[in-house]
C-alpha positions, 0 to 999 in steps of 0.5 A: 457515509451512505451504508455503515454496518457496525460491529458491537465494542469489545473491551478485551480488544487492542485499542486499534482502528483498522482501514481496510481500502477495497474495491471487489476484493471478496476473495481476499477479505475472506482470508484477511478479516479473520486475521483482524479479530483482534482490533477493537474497530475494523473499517472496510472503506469500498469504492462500490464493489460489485462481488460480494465484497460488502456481504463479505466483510459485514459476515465478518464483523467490519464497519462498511463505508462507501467512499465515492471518488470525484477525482483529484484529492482527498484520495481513499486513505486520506479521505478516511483519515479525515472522516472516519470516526475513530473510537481509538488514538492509533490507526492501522492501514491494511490492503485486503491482500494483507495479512496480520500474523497473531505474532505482529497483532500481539506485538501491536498490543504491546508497543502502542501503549509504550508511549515509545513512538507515534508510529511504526514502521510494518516490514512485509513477506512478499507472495508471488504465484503462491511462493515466497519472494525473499530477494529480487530487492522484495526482501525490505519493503517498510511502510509506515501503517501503524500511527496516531491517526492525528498526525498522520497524512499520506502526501498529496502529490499531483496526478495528472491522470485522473481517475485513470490511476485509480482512487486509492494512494498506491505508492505515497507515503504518509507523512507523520509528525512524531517519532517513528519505529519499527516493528518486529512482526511482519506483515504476509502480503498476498499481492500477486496471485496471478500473471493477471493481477500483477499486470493490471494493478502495475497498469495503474501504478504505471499510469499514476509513476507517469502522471507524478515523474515531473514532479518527483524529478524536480522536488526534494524530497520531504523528510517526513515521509522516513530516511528508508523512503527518502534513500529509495525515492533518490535512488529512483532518480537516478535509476530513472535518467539510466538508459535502458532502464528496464534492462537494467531493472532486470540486471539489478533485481534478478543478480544483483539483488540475488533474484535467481534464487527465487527460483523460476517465480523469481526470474518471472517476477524480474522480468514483470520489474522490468516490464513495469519500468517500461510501462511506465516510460511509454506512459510518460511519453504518451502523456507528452505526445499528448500535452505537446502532439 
């Protein structure tokens, strides 16, 4: 950790550590730190932004912490779940384009000291183009990003494209050795502001879907990372020996999972799902025109 700007404890704080991965996030941070006041510790892990998004945070009261990337592994959340030194037993994962409603902070409080669990499930209001998304398949999306950071580790699967997939776990699970539940309070995620953002975040995740396809064809799938996750991680077996993949990506979000009453943002964003699925494949076919030309 070559800069650490820290913030003064407070008592009166919930006892909860907060990770915050960024890179160049400026814009988002001014709208998600506040919503943070609450937690006794907020760190800011940064891959050597360039917009500001450093003054941003220390303005608002965040430890920033330098994480630089060689490639391969620990990855960005990993690598501070080894390496932070939390003042706190639980830990919360929150993208800069997250919001924490005053009503999800209060039942954090709550149920942390509960002994109930040793993780919680967080469920997440989609925005796209500035308008609710509430079906097209976006209406469920659990992750586990509240636990004791102890028993907590994102799964480590293998990425063949290097840095190209970017430094940060974008769709791995944490695998948790303890009891997990789920919370009331829902997350506000602001992931898709605009057409640009999509595509370039989708980039990446093709690029990373295409270097880990074999890998997650081939293996169980392991029960830690939540029944939730293990239905969907099948379900994305299946979907990906369909033909015509894309279309039926498109079919199944915009009538089957009632996309169409999203409006014209919901029949845009379909279109972006089945436009992801296709860049996928032409990533996995890139990469094995390039391991067998």
């Amino acid at each position: 950790m070559d800069s650490m700007m820290t913030i003064i404890h407070d008592s009166t704080r919930v006892p909860v550590s907060v990770i915050v991965p960024v890179k160049n996030e400026a814009a988002n941070l001014e709208r998600s730190l506040p919503a943070l006041a609450w937690a006794d510790q907020v760190f800011v892990v940064d891959s050597q932004s360039t917009d500001g998004t450093r003054e941003v945070a220390a303005r608002h009261g965040a430890t920033v912490v330098d994480f630089q990337y060689s490639g391969g592994y620990p990855k960005k959340k990993n690598w501070a779940l080894e390496t932070l030194p939390f003042r706190n037993e639980w830990v919360l994962i929150v993208d800069a384009d997250e919001v924490v409603p005053p009503e999800l902070a209060d039942e954090i409080g709550e149920r942390i000291g509960s002994g109930e669990a040793d993780g919680y499930e967080l469920n997440s209001r989609y925005f796209f183009l500035g308008r609710r998304i509430k079906h097209c398949g976006y209406s469920e999306c659990w992750n586990l990003r509240l636990f004791r950071h102890r028993l907590g580790r994102y799964e480590k699967l293998i990425d063949g494209a290097g840095g190209r997939a970017g430094d940060n776990e974008a769709h791995e699970h944490v695998e948790l050795e303890g009891r997990v539940l789920r919370l009331r309070g829902m997350l506000d995620h602001y992931a898709y502001p605009t057409i640009a953002a999509w595509v370039e975040k989708h980039n990446r995740y093709a690029i990373w879907e295409a270097a880990v396809h074999d890998r997650l064809m081939s293996e169980a799938v392991p029960p830690s990372i939540g029944r939730g996750k293990r239905f969907k991680r099948r379900l994305k077996k299946v979907a990906a020996r369909l033909p015509m993949r894309p279309l039926a990506r498109f079919v199944y979000a915009y009538f089957v999972r009632l996309g169409f009453l999203d409006g014209r943002p919901g029949f845009y964003f379909c279109g972006l799902l089945a436009f992801y699925d296709f860049l996928a494949a032409a990533n996995r076919f890139e990469q094995r025109l390039s391991t067998h030309p």
